[in-house]
VEXDODREN-51165 format. One record per residue (C-alpha): residue in one letter; z, y, x. Coordinates in steps of 0.02 Angstrom, whole numbers, plus 50000, padded with zeros to 5 digits. Example, Ala and Ser with C-alpha at 12.3 -4.5 7.8 and 13.67 -1.06 7.14 Angstrom:
# residues 2
<rec res="a" z="50390" y="49775" x="50615"/>
<rec res="s" z="50357" y="49947" x="50684"/>
END
This chain:
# residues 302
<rec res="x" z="50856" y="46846" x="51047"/>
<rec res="x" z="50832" y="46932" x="51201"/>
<rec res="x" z="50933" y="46940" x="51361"/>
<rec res="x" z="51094" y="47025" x="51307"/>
<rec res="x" z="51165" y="47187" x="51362"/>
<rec res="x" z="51332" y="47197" x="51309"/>
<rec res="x" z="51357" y="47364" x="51239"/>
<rec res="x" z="51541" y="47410" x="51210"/>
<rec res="x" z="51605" y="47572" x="51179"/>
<rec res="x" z="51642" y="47685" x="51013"/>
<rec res="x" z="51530" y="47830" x="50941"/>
<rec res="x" z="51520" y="47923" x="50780"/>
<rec res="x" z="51405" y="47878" x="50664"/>
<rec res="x" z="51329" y="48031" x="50588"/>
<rec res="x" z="51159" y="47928" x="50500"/>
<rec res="x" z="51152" y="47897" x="50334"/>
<rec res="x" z="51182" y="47705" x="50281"/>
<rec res="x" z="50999" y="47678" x="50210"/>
<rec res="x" z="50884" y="47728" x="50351"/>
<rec res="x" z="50691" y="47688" x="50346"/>
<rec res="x" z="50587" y="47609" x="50502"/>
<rec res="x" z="50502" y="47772" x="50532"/>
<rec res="x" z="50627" y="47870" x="50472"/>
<rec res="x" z="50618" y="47870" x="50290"/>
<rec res="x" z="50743" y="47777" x="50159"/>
<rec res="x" z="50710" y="47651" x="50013"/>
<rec res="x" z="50805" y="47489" x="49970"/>
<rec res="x" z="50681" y="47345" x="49963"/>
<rec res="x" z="50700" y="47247" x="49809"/>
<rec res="x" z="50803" y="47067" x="49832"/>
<rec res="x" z="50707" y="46921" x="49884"/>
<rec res="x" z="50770" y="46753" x="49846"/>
<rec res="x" z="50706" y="46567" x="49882"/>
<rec res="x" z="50657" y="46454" x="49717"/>
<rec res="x" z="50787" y="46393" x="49602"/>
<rec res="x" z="50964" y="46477" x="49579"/>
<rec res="x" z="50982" y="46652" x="49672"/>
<rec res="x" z="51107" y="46607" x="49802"/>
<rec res="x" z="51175" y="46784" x="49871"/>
<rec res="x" z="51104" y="46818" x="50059"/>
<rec res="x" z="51221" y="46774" x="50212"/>
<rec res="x" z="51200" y="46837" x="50393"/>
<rec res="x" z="51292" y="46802" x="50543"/>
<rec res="x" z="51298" y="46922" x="50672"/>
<rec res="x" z="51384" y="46958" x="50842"/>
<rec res="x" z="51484" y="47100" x="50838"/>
<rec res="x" z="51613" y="47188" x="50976"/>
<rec res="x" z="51731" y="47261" x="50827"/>
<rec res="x" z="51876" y="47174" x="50873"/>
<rec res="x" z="51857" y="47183" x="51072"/>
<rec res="x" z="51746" y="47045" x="51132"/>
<rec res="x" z="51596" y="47012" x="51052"/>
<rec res="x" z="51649" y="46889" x="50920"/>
<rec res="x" z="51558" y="46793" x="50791"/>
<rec res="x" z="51558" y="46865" x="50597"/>
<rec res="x" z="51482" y="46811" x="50424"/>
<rec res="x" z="51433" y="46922" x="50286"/>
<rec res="x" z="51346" y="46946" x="50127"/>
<rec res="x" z="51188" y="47046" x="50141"/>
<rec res="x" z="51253" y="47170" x="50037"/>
<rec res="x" z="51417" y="47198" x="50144"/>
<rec res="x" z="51548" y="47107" x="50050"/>
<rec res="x" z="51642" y="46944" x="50115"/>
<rec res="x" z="51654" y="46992" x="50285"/>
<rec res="x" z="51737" y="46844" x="50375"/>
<rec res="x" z="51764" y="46840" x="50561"/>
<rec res="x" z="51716" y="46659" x="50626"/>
<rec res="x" z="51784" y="46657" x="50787"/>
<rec res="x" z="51921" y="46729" x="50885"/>
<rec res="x" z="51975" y="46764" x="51072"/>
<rec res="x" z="51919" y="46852" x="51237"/>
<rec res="x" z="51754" y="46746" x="51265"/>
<rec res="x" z="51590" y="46828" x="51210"/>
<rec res="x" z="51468" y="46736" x="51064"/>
<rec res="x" z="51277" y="46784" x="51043"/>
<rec res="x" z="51142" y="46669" x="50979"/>
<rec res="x" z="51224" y="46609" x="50826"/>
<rec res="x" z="51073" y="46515" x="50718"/>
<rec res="x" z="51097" y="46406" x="50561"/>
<rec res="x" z="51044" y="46232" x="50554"/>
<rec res="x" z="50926" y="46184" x="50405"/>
<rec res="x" z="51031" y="46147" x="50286"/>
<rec res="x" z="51141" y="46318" x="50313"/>
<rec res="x" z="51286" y="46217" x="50329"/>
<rec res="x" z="51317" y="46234" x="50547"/>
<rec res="x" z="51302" y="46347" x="50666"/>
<rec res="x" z="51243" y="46332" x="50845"/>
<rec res="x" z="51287" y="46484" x="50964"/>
<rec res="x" z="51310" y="46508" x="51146"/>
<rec res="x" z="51506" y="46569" x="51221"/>
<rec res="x" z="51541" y="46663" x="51390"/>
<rec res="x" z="51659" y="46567" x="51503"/>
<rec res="x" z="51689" y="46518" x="51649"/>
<rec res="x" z="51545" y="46616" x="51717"/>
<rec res="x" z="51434" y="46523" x="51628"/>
<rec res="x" z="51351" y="46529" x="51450"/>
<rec res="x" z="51385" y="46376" x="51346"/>
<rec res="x" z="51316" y="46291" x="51189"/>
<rec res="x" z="51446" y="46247" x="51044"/>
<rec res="x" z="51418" y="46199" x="50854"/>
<rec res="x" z="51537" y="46239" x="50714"/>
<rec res="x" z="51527" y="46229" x="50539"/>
<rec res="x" z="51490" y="46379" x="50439"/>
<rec res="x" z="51652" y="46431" x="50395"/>
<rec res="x" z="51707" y="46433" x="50572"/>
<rec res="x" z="51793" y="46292" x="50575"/>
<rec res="x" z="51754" y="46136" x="50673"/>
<rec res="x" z="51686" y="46225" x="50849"/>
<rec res="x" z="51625" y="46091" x="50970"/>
<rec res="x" z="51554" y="46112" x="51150"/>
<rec res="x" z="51397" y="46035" x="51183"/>
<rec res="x" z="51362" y="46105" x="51360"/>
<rec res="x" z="51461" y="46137" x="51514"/>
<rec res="x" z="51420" y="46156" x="51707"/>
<rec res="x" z="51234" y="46263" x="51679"/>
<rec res="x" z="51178" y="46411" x="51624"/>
<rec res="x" z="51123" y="46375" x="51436"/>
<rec res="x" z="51079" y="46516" x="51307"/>
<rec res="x" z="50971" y="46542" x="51139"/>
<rec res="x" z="51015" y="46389" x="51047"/>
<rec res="x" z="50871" y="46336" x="50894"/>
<rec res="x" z="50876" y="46194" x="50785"/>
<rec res="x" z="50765" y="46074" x="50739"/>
<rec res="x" z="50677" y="46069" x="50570"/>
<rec res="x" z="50793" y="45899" x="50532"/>
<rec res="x" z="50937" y="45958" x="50612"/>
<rec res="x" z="50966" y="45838" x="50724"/>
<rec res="x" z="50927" y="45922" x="50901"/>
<rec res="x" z="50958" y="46100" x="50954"/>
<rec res="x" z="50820" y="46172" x="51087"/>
<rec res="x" z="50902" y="46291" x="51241"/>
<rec res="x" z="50862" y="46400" x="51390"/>
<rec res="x" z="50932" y="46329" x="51522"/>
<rec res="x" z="50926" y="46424" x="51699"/>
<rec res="x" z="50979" y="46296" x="51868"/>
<rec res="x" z="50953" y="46468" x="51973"/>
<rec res="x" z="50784" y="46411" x="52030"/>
<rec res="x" z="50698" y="46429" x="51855"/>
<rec res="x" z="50742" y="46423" x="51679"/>
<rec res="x" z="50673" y="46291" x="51555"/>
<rec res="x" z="50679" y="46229" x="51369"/>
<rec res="x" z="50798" y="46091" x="51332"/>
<rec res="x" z="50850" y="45992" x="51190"/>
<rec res="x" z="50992" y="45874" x="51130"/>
<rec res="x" z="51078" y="45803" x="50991"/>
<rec res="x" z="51162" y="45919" x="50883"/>
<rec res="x" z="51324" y="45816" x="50868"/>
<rec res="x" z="51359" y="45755" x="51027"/>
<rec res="x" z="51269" y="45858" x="51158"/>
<rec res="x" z="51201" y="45684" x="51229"/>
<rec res="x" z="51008" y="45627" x="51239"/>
<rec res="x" z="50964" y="45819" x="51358"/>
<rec res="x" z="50773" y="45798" x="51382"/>
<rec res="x" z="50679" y="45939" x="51472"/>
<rec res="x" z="50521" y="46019" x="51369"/>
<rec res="x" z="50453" y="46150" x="51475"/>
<rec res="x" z="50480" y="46164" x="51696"/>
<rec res="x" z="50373" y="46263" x="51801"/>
<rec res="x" z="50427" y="46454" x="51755"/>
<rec res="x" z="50559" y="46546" x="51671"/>
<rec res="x" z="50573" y="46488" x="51495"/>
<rec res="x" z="50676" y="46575" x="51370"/>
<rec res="x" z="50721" y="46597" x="51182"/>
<rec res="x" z="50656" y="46440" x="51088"/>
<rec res="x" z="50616" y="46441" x="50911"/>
<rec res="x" z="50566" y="46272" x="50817"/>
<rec res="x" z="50500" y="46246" x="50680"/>
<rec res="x" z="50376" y="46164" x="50551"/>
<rec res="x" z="50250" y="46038" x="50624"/>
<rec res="x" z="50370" y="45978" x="50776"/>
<rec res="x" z="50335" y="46162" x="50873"/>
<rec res="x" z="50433" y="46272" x="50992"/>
<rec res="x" z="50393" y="46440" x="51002"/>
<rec res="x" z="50461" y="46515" x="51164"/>
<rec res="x" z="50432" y="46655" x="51309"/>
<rec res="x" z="50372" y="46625" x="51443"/>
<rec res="x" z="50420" y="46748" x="51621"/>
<rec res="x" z="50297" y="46724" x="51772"/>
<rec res="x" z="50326" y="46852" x="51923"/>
<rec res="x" z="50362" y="47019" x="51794"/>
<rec res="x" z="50277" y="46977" x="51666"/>
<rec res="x" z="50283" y="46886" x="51510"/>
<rec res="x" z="50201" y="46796" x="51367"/>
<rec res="x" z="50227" y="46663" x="51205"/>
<rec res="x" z="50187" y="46506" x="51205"/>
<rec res="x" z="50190" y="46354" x="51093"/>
<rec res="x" z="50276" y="46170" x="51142"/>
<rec res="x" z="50210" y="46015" x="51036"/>
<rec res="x" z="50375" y="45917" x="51036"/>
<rec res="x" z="50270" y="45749" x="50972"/>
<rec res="x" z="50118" y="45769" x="51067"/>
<rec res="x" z="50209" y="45863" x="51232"/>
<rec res="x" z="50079" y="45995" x="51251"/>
<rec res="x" z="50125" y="46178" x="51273"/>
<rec res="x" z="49973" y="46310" x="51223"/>
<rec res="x" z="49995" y="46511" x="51262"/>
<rec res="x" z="49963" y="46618" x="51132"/>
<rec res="x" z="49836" y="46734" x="51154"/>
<rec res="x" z="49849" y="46923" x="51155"/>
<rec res="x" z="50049" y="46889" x="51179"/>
<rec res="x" z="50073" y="46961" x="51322"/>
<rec res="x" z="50235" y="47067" x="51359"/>
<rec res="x" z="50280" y="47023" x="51200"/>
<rec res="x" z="50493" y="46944" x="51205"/>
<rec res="x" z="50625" y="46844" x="51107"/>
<rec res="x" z="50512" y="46738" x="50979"/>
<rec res="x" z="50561" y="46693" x="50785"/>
<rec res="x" z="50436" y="46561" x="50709"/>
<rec res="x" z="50451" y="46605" x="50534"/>
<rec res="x" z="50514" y="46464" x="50420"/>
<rec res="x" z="50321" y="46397" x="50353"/>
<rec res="x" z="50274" y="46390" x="50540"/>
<rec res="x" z="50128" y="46522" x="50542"/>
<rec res="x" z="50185" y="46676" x="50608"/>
<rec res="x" z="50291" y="46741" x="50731"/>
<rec res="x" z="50411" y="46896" x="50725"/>
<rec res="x" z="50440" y="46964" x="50912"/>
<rec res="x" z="50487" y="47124" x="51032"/>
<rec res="x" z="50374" y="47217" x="51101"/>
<rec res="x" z="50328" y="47398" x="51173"/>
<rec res="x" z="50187" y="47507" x="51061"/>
<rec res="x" z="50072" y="47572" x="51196"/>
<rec res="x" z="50128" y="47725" x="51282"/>
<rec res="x" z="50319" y="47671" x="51227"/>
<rec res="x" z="50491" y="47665" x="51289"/>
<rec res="x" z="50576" y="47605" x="51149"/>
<rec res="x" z="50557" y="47415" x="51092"/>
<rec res="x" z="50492" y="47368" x="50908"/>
<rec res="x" z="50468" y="47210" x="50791"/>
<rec res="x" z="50292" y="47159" x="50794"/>
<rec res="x" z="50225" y="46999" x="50698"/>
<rec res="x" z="50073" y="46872" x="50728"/>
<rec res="x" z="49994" y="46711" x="50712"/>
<rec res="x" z="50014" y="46571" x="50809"/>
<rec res="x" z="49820" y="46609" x="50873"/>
<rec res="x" z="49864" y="46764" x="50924"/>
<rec res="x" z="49772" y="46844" x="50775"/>
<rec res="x" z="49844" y="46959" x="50646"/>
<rec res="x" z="49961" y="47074" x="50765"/>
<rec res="x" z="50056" y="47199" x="50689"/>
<rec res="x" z="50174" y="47331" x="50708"/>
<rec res="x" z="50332" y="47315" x="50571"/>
<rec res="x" z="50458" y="47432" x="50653"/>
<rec res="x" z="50422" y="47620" x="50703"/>
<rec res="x" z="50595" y="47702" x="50726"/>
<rec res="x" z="50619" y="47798" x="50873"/>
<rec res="x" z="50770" y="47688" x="50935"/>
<rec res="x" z="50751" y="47511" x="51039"/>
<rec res="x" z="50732" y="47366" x="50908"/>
<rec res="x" z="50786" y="47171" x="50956"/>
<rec res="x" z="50840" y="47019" x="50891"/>
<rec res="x" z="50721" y="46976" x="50749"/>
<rec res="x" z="50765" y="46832" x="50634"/>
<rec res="x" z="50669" y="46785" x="50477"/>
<rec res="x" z="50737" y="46779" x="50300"/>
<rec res="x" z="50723" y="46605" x="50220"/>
<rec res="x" z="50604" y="46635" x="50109"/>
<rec res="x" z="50483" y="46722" x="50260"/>
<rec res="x" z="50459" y="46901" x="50162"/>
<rec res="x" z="50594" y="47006" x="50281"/>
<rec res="x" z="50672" y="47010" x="50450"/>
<rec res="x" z="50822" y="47076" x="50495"/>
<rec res="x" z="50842" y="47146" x="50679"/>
<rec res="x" z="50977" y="47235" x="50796"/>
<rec res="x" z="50949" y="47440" x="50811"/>
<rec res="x" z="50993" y="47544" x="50961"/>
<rec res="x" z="51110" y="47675" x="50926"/>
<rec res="x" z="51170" y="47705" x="51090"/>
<rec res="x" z="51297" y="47626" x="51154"/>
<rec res="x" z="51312" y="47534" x="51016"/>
<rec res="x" z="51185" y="47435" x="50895"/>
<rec res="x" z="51182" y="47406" x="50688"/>
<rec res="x" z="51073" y="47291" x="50596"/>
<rec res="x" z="50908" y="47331" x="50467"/>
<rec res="x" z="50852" y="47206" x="50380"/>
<rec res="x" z="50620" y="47254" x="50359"/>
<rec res="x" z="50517" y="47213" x="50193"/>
<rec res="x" z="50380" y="47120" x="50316"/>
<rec res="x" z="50230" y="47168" x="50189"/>
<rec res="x" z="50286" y="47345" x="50144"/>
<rec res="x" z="50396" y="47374" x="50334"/>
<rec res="x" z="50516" y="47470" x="50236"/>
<rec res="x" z="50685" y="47456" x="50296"/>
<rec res="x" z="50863" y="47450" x="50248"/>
<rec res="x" z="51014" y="47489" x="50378"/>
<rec res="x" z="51138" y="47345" x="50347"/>
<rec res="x" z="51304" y="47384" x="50457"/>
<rec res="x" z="51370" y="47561" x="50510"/>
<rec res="x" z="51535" y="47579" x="50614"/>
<rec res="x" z="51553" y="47640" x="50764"/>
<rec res="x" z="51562" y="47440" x="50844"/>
<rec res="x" z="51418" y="47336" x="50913"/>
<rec res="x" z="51329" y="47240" x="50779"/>
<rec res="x" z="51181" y="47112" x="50836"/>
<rec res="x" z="51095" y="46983" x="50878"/>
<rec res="x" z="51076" y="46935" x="50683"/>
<rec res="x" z="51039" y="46745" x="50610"/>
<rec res="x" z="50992" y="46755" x="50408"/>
<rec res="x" z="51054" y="46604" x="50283"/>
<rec res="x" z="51059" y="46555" x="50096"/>
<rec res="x" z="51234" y="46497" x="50110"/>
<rec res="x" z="51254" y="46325" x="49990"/>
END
């Protein structure tokens, strides 16, 4: 996730549903973990109601249920392991706030209150959820436990620290801001190291992919104004470019399986979500109304 401009507003849509990274159009063929084919679930935040509300959906754009309700704002919404939970941050009283509910909607509890907190990641066992958490001199990484919002140990201090992602091995993945400009690096929860990763710099919003290798980010291509998907290791080798459009691309969140993304896509004022074939970078348009779709989180349901 990235820091969040709230883009409200209506427009017609005049693209066709099936729009291609660099402009083409193809439907990638359906991916699906080991064992029974469970159908694919997102969650999204989306403004189609009024405030930007929390919504589950089939990746094919049937069983569209709203999950929550009301004049506070939701972003951030990430599924715990077991696809059963969902931690997100809400809007209120000035502040951004970390809640759990279950993945029905039902359930919400607050885990944060008093602070700035945003960007909420689990941990690979589910028990702790990871944070940003800004006390107006700097922002660091955070965790507690995911039931009661107790145990709050501090990871990372000494900059502005931002979007966590954990995942195999006991490893955050997060961005790092110093002065204007930024980078990745890596936290070792067990061993309490934190490593940058090279040739990451400028590069935002960090999604450790679910075998722990690579990471999906945002970035600018050089001589760009318009933000795309990029991908690379945890060394900082194997950089690549997956998105091309010509519109600002955010929010990247890896399918469970590790073989596609799906993203946020400018459409000013508003944004829709693609879901990208990493390997082939084809991609699919996934939402089209004339509402705010983003910020995207991609589960098998159970």
């Amino acid at each position: 996730m990235r820091p969040v401009t709230l883009c409200l507003g209506l427009l017609s849509l005049t693209a066709a549903l099936l729009a291609g990274c660099g402009g083409g159009s193809s439907r990638p063929a359906p991916v699906s973990p080991a064992g029974p084919v469970p159908a694919p679930k997102i969650v999204f935040s989306s403004d189609r109601a009024g405030a930007l509300n929390l919504y589950s959906r089939y990746l094919d754009g049937t069983g569209l249920v709203r999950l929550t309700t009301g004049p506070n704002n939701e972003l951030g919404a990430a599924w715990s392991p077991n696809r059963t939970k969902l931690a997100f941050m809400r809007w209120q009283v000035s502040r951004w706030t970390i809640w759990v509910m279950n993945a029905d909607g039902t359930g919400k509890t607050q885990l944060t209150s008093g602070h700035m907190d945003t960007d909420p990641a689990w941990s690979p066992d589910g028990l702790r959820i990871a944070f940003s958490r800004d006390d107006g001199a700097s922002s660091g990484i955070y965790n507690i436990i995911a039931t009661t919002g107790l145990g709050l140990n501090r990871l990372t201090s000494g900059a502005n620290d931002s979007h966590p992602s954990w995942g195999p091995g006991n490893k955050i993945v997060y961005q790092r801001r110093v002065s204007q400009t930024s980078h990745l690096e890596v936290y070792d929860v067990s061993a309490h190291t934190r490593t940058i990763i090279p040739h990451s710099a400028d590069l935002t919003a960090p999604s450790l992919s679910p075998d722990g290798l690579t990471v999906a980010c945002v970035g600018l291509p050089a001589g760009g104004s318009a933000s795309r998907i990029f991908t690379l290791k945890l060394d900082g080798s194997a950089k690549n470019r997956i998105t091309s459009s010509g519109q600002g691309d955010e929010d990247p969140s890896w399918s469970p399986d590790g073989s596609q993304l799906v993203f946020a896509r400018a459409f000013a004022p508003q944004w829709e979500l693609y879901t990208v074939v990493v390997a082939t970078k084809v991609c699919t348009r996934r939402t089209t109304n004339p509402a705010s779709d983003r910020d995207p989180g991609w589960g098998w349901p159970n």
